[in-house]
KEKE-3310 file (N, C-alpha, C; in steps of 0.2 Angstrom, whole numbers, plus 5000, padded with zeros to 4 digits):
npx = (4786:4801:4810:4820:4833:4843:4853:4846:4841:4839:4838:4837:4824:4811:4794:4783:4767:4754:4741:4724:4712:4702:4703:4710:4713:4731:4736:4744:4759:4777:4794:4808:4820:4836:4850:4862:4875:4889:4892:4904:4907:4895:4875:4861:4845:4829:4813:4795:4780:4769:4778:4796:4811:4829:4845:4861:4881:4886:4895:4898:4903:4893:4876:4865:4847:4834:4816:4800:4783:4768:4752:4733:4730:4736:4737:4741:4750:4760:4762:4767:4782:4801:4809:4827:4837:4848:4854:4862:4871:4877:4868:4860:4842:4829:4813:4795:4783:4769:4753:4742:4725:4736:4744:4733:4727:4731:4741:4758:4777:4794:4809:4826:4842:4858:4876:4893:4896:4893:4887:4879:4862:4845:4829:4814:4797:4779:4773:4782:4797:4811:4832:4847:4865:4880:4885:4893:4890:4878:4863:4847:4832:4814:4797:4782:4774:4785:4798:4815:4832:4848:4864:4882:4886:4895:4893:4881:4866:4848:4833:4814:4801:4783:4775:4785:4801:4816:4833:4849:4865:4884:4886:4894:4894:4883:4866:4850:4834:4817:4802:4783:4777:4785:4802:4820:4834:4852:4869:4884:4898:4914:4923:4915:4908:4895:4883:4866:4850:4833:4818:4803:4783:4780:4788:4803:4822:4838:4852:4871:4886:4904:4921:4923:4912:4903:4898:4881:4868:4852:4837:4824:4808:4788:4783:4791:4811:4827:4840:4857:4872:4888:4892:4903:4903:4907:4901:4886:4876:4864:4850:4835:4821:4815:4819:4836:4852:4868:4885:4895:4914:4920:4914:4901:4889:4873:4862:4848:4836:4820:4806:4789:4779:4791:4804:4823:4839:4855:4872:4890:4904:4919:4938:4946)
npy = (5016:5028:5040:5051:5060:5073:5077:5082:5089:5099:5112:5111:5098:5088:5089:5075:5072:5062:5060:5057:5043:5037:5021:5017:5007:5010:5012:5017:5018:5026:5025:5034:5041:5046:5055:5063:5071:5062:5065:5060:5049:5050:5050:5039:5042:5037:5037:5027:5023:5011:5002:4996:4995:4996:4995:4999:4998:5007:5010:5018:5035:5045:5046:5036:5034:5025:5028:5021:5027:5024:5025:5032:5038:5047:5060:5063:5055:5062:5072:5069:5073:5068:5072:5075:5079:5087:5087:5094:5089:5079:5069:5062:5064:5057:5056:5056:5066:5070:5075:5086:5080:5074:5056:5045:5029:5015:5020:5022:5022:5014:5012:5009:5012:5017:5019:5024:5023:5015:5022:5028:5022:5024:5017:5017:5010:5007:4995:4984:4978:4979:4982:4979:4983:4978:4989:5003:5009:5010:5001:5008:4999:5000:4991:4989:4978:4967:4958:4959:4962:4960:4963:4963:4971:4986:4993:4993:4983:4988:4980:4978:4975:4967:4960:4948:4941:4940:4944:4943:4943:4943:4950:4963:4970:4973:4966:4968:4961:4961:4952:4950:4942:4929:4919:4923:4925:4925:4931:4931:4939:4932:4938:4945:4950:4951:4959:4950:4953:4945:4941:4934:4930:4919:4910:4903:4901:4904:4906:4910:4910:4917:4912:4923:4926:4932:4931:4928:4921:4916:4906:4903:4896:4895:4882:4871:4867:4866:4867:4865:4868:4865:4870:4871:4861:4864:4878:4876:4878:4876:4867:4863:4853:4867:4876:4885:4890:4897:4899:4910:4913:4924:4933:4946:4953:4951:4943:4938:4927:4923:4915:4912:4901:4892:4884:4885:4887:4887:4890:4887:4893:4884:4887:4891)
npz = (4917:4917:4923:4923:4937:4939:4952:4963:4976:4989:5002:5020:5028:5021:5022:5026:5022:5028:5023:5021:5017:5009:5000:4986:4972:4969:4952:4944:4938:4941:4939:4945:4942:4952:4956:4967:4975:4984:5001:5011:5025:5028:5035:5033:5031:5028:5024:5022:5014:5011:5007:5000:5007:4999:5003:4999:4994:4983:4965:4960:4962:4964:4976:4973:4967:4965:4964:4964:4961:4966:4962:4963:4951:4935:4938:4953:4951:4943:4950:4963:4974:4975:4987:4992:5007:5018:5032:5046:5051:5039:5037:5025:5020:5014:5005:5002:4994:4996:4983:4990:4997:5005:5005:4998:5004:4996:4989:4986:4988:4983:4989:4979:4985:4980:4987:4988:4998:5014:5027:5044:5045:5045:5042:5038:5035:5032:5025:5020:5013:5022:5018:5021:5017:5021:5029:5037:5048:5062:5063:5061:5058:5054:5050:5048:5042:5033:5029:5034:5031:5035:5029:5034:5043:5053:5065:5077:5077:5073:5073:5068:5067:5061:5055:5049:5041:5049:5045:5050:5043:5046:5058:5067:5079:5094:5091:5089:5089:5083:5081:5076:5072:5062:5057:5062:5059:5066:5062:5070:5069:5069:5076:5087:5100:5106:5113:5109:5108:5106:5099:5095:5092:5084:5077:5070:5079:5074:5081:5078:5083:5086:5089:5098:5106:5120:5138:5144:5140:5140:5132:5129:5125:5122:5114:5107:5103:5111:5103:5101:5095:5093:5104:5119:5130:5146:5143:5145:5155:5159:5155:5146:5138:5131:5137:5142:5148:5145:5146:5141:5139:5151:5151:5159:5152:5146:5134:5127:5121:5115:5111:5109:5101:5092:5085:5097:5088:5093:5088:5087:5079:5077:5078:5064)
capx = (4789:4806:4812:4827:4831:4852:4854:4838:4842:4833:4841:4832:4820:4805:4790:4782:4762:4753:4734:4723:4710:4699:4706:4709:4722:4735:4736:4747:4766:4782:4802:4811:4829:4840:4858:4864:4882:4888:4895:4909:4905:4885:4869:4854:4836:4824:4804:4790:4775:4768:4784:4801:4816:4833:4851:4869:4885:4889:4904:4899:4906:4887:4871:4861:4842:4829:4811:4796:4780:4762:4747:4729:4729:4742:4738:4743:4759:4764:4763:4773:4789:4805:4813:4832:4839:4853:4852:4867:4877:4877:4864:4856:4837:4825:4807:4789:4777:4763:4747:4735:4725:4740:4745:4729:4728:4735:4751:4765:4783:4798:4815:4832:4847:4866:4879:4901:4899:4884:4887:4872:4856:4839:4824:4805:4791:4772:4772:4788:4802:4819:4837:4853:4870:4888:4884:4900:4889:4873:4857:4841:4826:4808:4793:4776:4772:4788:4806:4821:4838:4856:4870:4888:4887:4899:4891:4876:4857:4841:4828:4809:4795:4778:4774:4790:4806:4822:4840:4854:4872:4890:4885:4901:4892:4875:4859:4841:4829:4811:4795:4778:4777:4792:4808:4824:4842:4858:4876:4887:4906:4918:4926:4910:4905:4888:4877:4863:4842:4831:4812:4798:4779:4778:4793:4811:4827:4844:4859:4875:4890:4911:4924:4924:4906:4903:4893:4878:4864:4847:4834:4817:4801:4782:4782:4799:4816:4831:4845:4864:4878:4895:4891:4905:4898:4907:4898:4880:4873:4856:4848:4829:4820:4811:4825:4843:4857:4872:4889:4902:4921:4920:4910:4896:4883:4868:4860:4842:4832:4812:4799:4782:4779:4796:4813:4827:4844:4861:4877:4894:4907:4925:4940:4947)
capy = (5022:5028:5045:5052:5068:5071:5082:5084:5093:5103:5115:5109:5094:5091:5085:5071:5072:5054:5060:5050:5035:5034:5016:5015:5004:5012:5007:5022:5017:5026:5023:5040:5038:5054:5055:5066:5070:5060:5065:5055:5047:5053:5043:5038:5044:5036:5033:5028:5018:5005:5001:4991:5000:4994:5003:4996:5002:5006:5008:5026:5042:5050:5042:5034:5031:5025:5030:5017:5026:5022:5032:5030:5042:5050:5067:5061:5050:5065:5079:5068:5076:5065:5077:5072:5086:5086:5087:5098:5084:5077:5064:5061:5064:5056:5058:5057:5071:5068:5081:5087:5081:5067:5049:5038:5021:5011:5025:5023:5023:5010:5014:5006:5017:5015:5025:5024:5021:5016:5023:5024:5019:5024:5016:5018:5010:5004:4991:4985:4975:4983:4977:4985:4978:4983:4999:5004:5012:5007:5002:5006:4997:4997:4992:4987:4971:4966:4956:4962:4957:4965:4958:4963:4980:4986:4994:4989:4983:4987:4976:4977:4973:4965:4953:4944:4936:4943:4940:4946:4942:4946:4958:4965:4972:4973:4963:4968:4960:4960:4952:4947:4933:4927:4916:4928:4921:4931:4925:4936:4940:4928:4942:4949:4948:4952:4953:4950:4951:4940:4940:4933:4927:4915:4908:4897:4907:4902:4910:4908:4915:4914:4909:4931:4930:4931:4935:4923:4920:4913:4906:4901:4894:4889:4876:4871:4865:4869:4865:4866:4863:4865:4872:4867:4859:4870:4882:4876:4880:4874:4864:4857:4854:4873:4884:4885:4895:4899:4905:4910:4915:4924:4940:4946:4955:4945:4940:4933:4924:4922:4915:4908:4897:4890:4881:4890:4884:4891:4885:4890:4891:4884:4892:4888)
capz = (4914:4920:4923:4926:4939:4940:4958:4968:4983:4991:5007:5024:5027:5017:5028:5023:5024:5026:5025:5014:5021:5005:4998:4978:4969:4966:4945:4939:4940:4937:4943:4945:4947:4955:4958:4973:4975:4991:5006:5014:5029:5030:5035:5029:5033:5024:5028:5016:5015:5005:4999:5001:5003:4999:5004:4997:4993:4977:4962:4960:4966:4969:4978:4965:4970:4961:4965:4962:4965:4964:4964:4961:4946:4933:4939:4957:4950:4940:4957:4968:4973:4982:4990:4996:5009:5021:5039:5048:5051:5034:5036:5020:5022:5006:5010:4995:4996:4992:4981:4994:5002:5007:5001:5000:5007:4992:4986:4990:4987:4985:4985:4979:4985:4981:4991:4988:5005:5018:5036:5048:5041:5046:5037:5041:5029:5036:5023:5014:5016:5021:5017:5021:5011:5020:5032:5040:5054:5066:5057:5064:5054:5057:5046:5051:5037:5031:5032:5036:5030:5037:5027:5032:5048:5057:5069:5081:5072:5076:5067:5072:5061:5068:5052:5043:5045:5050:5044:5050:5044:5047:5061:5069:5086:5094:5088:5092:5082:5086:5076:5081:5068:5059:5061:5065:5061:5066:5062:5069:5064:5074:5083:5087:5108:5106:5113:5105:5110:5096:5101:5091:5096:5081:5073:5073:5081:5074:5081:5075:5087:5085:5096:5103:5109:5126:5141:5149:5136:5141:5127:5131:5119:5123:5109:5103:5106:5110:5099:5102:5090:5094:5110:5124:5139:5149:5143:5149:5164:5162:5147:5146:5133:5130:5140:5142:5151:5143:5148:5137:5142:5159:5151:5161:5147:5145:5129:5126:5114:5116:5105:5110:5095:5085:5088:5096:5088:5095:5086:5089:5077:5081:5076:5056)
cpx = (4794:4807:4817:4830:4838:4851:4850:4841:4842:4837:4835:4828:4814:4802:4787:4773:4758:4745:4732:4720:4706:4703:4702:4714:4724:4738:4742:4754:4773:4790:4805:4817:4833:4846:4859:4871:4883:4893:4900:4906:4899:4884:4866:4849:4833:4818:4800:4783:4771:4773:4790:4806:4823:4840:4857:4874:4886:4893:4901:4900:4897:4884:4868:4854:4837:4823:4805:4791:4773:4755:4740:4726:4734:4743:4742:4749:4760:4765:4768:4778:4794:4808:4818:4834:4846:4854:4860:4873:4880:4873:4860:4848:4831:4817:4802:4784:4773:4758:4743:4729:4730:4739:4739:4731:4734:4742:4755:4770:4788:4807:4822:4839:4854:4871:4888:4897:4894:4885:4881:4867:4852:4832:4817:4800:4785:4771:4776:4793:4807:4829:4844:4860:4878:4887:4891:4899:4882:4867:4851:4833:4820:4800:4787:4772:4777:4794:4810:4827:4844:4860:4877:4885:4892:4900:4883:4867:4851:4835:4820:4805:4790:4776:4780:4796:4809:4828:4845:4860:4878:4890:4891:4902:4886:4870:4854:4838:4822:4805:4792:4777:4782:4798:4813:4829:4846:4863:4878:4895:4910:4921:4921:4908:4900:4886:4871:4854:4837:4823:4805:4792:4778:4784:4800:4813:4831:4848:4866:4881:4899:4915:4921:4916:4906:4899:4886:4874:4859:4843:4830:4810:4797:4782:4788:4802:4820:4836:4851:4870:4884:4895:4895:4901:4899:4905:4888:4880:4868:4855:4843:4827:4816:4816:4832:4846:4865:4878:4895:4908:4918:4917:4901:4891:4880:4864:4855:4839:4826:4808:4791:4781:4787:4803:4818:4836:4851:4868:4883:4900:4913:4931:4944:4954)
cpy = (5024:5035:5046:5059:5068:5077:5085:5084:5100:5107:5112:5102:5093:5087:5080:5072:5063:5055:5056:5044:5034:5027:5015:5012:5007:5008:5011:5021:5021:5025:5029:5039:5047:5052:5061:5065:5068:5065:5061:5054:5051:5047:5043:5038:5042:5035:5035:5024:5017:5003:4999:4997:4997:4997:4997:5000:5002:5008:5015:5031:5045:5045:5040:5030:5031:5023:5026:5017:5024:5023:5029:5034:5044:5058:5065:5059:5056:5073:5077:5073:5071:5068:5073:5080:5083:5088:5092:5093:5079:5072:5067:5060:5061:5055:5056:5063:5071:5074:5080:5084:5074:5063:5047:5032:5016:5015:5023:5021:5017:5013:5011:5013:5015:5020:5021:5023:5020:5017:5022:5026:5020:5023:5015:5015:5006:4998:4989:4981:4980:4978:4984:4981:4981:4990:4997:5007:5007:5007:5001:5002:4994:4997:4986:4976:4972:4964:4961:4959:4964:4960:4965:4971:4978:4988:4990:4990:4982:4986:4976:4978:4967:4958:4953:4943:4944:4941:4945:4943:4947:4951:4959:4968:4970:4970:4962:4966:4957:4958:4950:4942:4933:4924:4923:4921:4928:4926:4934:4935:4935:4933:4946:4946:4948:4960:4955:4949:4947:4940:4940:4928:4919:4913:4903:4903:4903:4908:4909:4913:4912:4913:4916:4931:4926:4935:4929:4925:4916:4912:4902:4901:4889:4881:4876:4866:4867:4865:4867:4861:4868:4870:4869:4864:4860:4873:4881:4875:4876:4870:4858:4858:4860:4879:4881:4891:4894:4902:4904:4916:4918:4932:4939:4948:4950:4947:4936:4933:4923:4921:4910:4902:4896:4888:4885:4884:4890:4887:4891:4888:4888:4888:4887:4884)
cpz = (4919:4917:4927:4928:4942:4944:4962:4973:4984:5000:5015:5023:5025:5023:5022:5026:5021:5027:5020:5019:5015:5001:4990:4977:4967:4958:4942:4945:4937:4942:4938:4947:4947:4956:4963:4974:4986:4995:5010:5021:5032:5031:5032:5033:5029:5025:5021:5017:5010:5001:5001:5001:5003:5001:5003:4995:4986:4972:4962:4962:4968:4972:4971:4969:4965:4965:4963:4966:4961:4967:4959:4953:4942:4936:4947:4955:4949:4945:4964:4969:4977:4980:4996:4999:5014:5026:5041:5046:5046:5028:5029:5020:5015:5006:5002:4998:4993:4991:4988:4991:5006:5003:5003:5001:5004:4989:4990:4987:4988:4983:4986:4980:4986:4981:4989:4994:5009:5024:5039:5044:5048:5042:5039:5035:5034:5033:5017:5016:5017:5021:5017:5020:5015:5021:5036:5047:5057:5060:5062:5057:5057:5051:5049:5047:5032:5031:5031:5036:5029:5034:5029:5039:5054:5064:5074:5076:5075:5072:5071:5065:5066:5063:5048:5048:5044:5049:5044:5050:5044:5053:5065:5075:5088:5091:5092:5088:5087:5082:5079:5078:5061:5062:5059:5066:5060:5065:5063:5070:5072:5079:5088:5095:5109:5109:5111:5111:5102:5102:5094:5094:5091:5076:5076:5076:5078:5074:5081:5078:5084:5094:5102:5109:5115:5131:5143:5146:5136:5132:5129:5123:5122:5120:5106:5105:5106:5110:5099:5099:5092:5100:5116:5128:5143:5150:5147:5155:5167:5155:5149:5139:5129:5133:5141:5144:5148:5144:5143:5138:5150:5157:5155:5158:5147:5137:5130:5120:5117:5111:5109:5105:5090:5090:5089:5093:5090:5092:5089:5087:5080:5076:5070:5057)
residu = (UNK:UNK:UNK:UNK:UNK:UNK:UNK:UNK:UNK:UNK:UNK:UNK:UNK:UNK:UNK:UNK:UNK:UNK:UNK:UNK:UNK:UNK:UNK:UNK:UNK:UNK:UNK:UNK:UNK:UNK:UNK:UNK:UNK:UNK:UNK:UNK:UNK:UNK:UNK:UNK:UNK:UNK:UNK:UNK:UNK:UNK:UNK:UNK:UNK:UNK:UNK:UNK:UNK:UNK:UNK:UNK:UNK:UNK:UNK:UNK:UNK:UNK:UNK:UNK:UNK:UNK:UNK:UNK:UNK:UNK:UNK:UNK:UNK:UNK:UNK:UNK:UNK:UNK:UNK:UNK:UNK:UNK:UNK:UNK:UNK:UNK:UNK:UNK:UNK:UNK:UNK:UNK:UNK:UNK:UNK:UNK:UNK:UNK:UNK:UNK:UNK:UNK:UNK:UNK:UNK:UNK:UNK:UNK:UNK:UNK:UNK:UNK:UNK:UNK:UNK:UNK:UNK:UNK:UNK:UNK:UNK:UNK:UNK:UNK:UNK:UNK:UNK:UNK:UNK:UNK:UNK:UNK:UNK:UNK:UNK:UNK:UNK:UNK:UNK:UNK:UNK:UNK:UNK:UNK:UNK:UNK:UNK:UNK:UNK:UNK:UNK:UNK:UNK:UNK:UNK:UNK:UNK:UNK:UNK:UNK:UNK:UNK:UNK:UNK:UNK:UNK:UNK:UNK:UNK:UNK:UNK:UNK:UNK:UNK:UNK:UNK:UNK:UNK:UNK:UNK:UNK:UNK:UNK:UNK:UNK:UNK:UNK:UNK:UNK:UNK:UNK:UNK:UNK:UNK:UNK:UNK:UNK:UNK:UNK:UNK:UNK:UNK:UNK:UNK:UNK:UNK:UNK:UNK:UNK:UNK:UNK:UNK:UNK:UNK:UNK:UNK:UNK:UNK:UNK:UNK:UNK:UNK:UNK:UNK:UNK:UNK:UNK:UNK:UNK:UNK:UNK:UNK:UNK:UNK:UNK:UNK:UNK:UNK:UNK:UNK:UNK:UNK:UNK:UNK:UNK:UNK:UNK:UNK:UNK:UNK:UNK:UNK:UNK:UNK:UNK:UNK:UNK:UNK:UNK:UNK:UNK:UNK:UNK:UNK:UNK:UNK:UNK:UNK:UNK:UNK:UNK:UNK)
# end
């Protein structure tokens, strides 16, 4: 079922209450789509649980979100509320609130949102993936059981998640990505200097840098190896087969990679 809610907004931020431990399937589904008039260079706040959230830019002049929840009953699906509000600064705040007494176990919310423009990005879910498509500002992302894919930021990303992979391309500054189990690939923008942290207990690593990046890059694996393509040989320092020391141009920052379980690859574009 799909309904349609043109302007929801709300003065102030709604809270989000997450009571609820009895465990029922949530079997009662609907997808609620809102439009909210944007704001020119705003951010995004978003937090949910059980549920995937997506954020991209897109061809319309408002925001356009659509709402996909699921509730163990109709009278619960149909008392939901998502409340979108506006933070001083212009941040865009979009939130689910759930019937008293709280969300149970299995509810929860998924949400597709597309913004004319996507500056910084904040997204929260317990159980979901997240995906952010061409932010123009920083991205923080954190979800409990779930991948993570950054396509296209301008600013610096923060990826942490405890089960799934991680993928970040194009990135155009800073790279944090953190999982407990999953492989974790970066490619960042040829201009881009880094530097980049990557840490996971059970998966590959491939990173992928351009001529710009720079600064003295360790990468370490219990079980693995470590793989170098188009890597000067000026550039190494060190190289066994589990760790490696890296220097590139005459930058000091430091940059590491860490996995316990998985192969690290480091490649290094040349220039076109």
């Amino acid at each position: 079922m799909r309904r349609m809610i043109t302007g929801v907004l709300v003065a102030g931020v709604g809270l989000l209450h997450l009571g609820g431990c009895n465990w029922q399937e949530a079997k009662f589904r609907e997808t609620r789509e809102l439009a909210v008039e944007h704001v020119p260079r705003s951010g995004l706040d978003v937090q949910s649980v059980n549920g995937s959230i997506s954020v991209e830019d897109g061809a319309a002049e408002q925001v356009e979100i659509d709402a996909t929840i699921r509730a163990i009953s109709q009278e619960r699906l149909d008392a939901v509320q998502i409340v979108a509000s506006r933070r001083d600064d212009g941040t865009l705040v979009l939130r689910a609130v759930w019937p008293e007494p709280g969300r149970h176990g299995s509810e929860g919310v998924s949400f597709v949102i597309r913004m004319p423009e996507v500056a910084a990005v904040s997204l929260t879910s317990s159980n979901g993936a997240l995906k952010v498509v061409r932010a123009q500002g920083p991205v923080r992302l954190h979800t409990s059981n779930g991948a993570i894919t950054v396509q296209e930021v301008a600013e610096s990303a923060v990826c942490e998640t405890t089960n799934g992979a991680i993928t970040v391309s194009m990135a155009h500054a800073s790279v944090d990505a953190d999982t407990s189990n999953g492989s974790v690939e970066v490619s960042l923008a040829s201009e881009n200097p880094g530097p980049v942290r990557i840490d996971t207990s059970n998966g590959a690593v491939r990173l992928t840098v351009g001529e710009a990046f720079s600064g003295v890059l360790t990468a370490g694996t219990s079980n693995g190896r470590i793989r170098l393509e188009g890597v000067p040989e000026d550039s190494v320092r060190e190289l066994g087969k589990r760790s490696c020391t890296l220097q590139f141009g005459e930058g000091t920052q430091k940059s590491v990679i860490d996995t316990s379980n998985g192969s690290i690859t480091i490649v290094r574009r040349g220039s076109s």
